[in-house]
C-alpha positions as CSV (number, residue, x, y, z in Angstrom):
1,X,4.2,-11.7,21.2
2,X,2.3,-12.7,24.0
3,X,-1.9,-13.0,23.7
4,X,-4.0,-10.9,25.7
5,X,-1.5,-8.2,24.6
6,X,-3.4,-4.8,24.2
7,X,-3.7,-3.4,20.7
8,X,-5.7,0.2,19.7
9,X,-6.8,-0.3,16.0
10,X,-8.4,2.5,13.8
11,X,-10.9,2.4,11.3
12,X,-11.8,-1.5,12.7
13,X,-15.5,-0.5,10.9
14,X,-14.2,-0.1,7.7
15,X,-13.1,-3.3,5.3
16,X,-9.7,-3.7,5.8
17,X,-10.0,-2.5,9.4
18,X,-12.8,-5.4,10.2
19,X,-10.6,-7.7,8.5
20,X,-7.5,-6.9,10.9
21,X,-9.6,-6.7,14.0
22,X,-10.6,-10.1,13.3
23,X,-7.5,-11.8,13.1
24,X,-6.1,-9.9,16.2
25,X,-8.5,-11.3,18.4
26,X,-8.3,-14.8,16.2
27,X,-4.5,-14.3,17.6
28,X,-5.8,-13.5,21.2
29,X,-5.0,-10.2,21.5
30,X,-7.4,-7.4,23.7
31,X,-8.5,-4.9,21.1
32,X,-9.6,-1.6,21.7
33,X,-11.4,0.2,18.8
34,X,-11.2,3.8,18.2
35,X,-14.8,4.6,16.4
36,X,-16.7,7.4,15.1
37,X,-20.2,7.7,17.2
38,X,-21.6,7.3,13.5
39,X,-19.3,4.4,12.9
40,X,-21.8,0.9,11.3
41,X,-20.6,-1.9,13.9
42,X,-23.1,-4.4,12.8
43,X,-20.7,-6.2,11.0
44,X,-18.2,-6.5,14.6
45,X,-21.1,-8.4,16.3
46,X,-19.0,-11.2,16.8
47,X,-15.1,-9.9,17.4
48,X,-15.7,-9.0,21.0
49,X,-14.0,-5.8,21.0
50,X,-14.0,-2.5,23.0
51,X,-15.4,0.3,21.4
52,X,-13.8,3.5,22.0
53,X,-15.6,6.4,20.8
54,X,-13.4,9.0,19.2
55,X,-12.3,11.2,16.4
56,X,-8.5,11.0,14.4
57,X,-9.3,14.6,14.1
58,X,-9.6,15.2,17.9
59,X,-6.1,14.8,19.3
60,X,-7.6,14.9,23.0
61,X,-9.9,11.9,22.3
62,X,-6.7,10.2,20.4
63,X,-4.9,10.5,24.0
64,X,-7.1,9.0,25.9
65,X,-8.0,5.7,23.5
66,X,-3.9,5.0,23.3
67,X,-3.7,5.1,27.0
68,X,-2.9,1.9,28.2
69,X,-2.1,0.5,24.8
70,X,0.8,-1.5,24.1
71,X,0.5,-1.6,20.3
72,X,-1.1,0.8,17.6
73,X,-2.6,-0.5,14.2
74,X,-3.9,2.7,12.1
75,X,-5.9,1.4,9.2
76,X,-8.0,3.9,8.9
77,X,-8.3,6.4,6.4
78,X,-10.8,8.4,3.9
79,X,-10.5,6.6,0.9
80,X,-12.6,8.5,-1.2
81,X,-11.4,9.9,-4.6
82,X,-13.9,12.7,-4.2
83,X,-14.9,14.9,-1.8
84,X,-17.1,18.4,-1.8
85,X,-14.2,19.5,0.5
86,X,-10.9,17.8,0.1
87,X,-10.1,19.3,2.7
88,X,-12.0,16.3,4.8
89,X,-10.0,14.0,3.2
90,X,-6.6,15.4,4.6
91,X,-8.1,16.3,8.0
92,X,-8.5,12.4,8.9
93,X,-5.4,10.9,6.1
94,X,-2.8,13.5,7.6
95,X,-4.0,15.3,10.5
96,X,-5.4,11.8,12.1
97,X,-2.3,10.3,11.7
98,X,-0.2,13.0,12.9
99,X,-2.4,13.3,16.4
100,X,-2.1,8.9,16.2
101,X,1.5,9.0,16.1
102,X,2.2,11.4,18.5
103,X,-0.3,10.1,20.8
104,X,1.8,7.1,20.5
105,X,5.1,8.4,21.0
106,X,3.5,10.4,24.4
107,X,2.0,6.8,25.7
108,X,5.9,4.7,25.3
109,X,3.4,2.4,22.6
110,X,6.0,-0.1,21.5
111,X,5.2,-0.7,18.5
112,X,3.0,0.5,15.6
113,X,1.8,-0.6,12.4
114,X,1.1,2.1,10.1
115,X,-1.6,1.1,6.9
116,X,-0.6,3.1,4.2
117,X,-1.4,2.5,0.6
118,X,0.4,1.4,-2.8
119,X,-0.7,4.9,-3.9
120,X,2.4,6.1,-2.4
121,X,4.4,4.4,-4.7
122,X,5.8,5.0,-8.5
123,X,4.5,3.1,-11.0
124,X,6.9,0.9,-13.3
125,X,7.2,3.4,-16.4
126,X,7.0,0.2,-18.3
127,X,3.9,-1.6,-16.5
128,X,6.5,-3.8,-14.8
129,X,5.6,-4.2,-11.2
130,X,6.3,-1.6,-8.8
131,X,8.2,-2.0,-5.3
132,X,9.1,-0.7,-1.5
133,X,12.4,1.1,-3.7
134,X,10.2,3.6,-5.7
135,X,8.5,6.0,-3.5
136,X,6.5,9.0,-4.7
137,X,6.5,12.9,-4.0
138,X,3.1,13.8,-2.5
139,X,3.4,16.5,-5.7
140,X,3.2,13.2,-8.0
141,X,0.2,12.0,-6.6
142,X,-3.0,11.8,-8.4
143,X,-5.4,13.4,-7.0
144,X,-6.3,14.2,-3.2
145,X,-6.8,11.1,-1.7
146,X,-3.1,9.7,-2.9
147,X,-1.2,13.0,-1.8
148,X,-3.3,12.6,1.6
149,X,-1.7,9.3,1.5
150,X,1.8,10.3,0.5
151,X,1.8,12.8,2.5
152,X,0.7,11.0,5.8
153,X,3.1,7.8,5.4
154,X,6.3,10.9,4.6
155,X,4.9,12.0,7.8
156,X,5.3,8.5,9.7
157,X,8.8,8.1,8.1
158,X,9.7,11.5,9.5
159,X,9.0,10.7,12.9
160,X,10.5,6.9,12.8
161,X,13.7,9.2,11.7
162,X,13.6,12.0,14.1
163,X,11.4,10.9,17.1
164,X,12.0,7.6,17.6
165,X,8.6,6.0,16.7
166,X,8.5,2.1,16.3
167,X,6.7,2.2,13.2
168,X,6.5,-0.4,10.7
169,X,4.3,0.9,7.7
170,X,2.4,-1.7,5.3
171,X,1.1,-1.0,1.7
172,X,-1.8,-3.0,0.7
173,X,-2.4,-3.2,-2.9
174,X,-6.6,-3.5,-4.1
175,X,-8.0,-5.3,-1.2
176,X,-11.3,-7.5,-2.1
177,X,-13.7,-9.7,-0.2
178,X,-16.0,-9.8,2.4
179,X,-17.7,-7.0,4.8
180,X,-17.0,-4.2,2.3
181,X,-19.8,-2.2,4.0
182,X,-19.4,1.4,2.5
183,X,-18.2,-0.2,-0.3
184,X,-15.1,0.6,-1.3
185,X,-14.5,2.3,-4.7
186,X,-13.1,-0.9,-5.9
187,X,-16.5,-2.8,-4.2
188,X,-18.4,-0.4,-6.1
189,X,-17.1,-1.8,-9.4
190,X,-17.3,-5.1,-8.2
191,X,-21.5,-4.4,-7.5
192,X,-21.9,-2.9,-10.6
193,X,-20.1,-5.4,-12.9
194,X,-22.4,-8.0,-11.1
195,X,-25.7,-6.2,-11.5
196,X,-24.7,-6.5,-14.8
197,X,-24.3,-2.3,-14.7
198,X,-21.1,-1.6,-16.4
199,X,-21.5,-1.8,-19.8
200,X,-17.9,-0.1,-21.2
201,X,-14.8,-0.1,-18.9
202,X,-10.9,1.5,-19.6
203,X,-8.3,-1.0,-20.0
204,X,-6.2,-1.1,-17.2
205,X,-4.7,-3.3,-14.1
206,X,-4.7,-3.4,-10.7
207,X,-2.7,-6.0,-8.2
208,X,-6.0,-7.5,-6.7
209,X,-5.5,-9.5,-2.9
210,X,-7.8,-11.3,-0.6
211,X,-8.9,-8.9,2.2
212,X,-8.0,-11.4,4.9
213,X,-4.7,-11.8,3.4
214,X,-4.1,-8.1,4.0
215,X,-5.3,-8.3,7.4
216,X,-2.9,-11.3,8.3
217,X,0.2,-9.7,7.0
218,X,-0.8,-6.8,9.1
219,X,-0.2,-9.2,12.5
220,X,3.5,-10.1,10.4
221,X,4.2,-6.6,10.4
222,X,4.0,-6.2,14.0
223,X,5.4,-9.4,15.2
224,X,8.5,-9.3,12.3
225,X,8.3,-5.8,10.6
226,X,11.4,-3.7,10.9
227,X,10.8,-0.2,12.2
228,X,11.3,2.3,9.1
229,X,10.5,-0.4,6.7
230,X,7.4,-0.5,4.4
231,X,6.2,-3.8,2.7
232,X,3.8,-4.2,-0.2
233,X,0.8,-6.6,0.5
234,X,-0.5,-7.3,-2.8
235,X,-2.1,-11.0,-4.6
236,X,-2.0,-10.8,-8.6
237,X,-1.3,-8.8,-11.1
238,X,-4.5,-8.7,-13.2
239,X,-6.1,-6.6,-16.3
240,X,-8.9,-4.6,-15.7
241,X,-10.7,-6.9,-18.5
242,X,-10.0,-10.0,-16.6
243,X,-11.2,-8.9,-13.4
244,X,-14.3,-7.7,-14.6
245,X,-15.2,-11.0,-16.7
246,X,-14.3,-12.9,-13.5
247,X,-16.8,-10.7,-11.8
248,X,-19.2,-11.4,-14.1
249,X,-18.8,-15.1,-14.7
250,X,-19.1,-15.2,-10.6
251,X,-22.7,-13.4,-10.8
252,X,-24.0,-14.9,-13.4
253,X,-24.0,-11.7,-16.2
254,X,-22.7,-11.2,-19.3
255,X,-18.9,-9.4,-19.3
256,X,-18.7,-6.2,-20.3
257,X,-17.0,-6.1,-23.7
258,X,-16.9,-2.4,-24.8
259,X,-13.4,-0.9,-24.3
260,X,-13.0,2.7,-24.7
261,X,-10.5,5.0,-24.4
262,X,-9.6,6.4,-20.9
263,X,-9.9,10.0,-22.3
264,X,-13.7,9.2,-23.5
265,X,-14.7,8.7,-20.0
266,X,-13.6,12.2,-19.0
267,X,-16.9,13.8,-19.8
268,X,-18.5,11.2,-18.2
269,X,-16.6,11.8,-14.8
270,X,-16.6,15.9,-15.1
271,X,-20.6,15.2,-15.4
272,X,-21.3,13.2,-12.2
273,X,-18.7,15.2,-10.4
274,X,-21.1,18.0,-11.1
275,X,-24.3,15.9,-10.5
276,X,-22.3,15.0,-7.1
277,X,-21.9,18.8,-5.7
278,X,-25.2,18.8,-6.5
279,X,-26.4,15.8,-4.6
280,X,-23.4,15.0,-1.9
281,X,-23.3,11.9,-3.2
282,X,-20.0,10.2,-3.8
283,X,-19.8,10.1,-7.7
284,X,-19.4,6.3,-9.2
285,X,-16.9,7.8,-12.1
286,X,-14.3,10.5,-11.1
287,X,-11.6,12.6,-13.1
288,X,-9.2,11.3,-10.6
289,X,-10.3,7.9,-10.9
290,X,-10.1,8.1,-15.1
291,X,-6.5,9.9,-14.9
292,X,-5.5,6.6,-12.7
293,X,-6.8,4.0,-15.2
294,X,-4.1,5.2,-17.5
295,X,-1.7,3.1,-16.0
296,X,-0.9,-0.5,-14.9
297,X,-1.1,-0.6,-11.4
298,X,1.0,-3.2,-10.6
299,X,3.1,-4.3,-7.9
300,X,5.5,-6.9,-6.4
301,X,5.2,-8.1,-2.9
302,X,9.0,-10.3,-2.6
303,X,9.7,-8.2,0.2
304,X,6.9,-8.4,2.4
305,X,7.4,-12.7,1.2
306,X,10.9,-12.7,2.1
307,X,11.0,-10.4,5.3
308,X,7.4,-11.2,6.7
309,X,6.4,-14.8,5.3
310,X,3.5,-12.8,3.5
311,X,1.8,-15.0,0.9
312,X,-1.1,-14.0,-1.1
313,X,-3.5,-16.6,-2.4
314,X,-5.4,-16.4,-5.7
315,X,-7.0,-13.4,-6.0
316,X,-10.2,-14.8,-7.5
317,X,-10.6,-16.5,-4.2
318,X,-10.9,-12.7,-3.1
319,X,-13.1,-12.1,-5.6
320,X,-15.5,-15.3,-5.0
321,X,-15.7,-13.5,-1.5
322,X,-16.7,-10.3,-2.4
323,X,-19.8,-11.4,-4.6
324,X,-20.4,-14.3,-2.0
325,X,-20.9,-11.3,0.9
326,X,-22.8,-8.6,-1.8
327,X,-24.8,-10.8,-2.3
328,X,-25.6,-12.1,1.0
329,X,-25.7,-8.4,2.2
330,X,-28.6,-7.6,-0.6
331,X,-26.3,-5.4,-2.6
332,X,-26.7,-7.6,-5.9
333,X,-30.0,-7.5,-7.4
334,X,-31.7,-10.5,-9.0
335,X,-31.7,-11.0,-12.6
């Protein structure tokens, strides 16, 4: 692909967004932004984009920020596992993308690159690692934000099918690093664990990769992607244990050590789900959250290796990243 190619990406404000906005202009390519007027941009300073400002829910705006677009990357998304209305969180996962994609279709964009999420994938029934083969029913998702998600990328493979759209999706696994702004629920843990705030966790595991890892096997997908295809971009497989300790020995604090039972934390989450109606804000533990962390969320990225030249490095590179920035940003407090 040629630089100075034009490229509309969504949700550039948010972490992995920033993180693909910056290596498609490292690339050379024009990027257009589509942004919320309440979107944070402090953190784009520097990547010379054009700011478009729009709403996924508002398929008129949509129209106009495609116009003139040769390619699409839609990496944003509502990734919260609560909400006081769910209902939010399918407006902008399933509605957005619907409006994105057709928008697309309507302005000949040749090619699109669709950021959906490992959520939409079953997990190995024996915690072996998970691939592109083993896709999940939006009815098997757990809780709203994965069914959004389901639901949206069933909705992008619909329309690669029966319209014609030159989609490529991509599946990042648990992103980490730098410029996790909101944060993330997964930065969240990784503030807390180094403010030396998370005194129990649930045995589990998660398929941790470096943020800028995700963002640069984005640009694969839409230079060697197949349309139809999805690939996983994941790092390491890695127990919830380890990650936290790593945390930990990164910031300086003392690893948790008290493991409990995912079922003991269920009164904990029903608790600051009902503090968070309460408040509006976004609880740190949620019974979706706790019903995940019963399983090994792992994953295997040959595929995306094979097909895309996608390599993650170590993922406590991603991790040294993501303290590195907290800290930096005056999220970590001093001991």
């Amino acid at each position: 692909m040629a630089q100075q190619d034009d490229v509309l990406i969504t949700g550039a404000s948010g972490f992995v967004g920033s993180a693909v906005a910056g290596k498609l202009r490292e690339a050379g390519f024009r990027v257009r932004a589509l942004v919320r007027e309440s979107s944070p941009r402090a953190h784009l300073k520097d990547l010379d984009l054009e700011y478009f400002v729009g709403d996924l829910r508002d398929a008129a705006s949509v129209a106009k920020a495609v116009e003139g677009m040769r390619y699409v990357v839609h990496t944003a998304a509502d990734y919260r596992l609560w909400a006081r209305d769910r209902r939010e969180i399918y407006a902008s996962n399933v509605d957005g993308t619907r409006n994105l994609m057709q928008a697309a279709l309507r302005a000949g964009v040749e090619r699109v690159v669709y950021t959906s999420s490992v959520a939409t994938l079953a997990l190995g029934s024996d915690g072996s690692p998970s691939n592109e083969t083993m896709p999940l029913a939006e009815t098997q998702g757990i809780g709203t934000y994965k069914r959004s998600k389901i639901a949206a990328e069933r909705l992008v493979e619909t329309m690669v099918r029966e319209r014609g759209l030159p989609a490529v999706i991509v599946n990042p696994s648990t992103p980490v690093g730098a410029r996790d702004v909101k944060p993330t629920p997964t930065g969240r843990i990784i503030v807390e664990t180094a403010n030396g705030r998370m005194p129990a966790f649930i045995e589990t595991g998660l398929n941790l990769v470096h943020v800028d890892d995700v963002a640069a096997g984005h640009l694969m997908a839409l230079e060697l992607g197949k349309v139809g295809e999805r690939y996983i971009l994941g790092g390491e497989n890695v127990l919830f244990s380890k990650m936290l300790a790593d945390i930990a020995d990164l910031a300086g604090r003392r690893a948790p050590r008290l493991r409990l039972p995912w079922r003991a934390l269920i009164p904990v989450a029903l608790a600051a789900e009902a503090a968070a109606r309460l408040t509006g804000r976004e609880p740190f533990a949620t019974l979706d959250g706790v019903r995940m962390a019963k399983y090994r969320m792992f994953f295997d990225s040959a595929k995306a290796a094979k097909e895309l030249g996608f390599r993650g490095r170590p993922y406590r590179e991603g991790l040294e990243a993501a303290v590195r920035w907290f800290r930096d940003a005056g999220y970590l407090r001093a001991k």
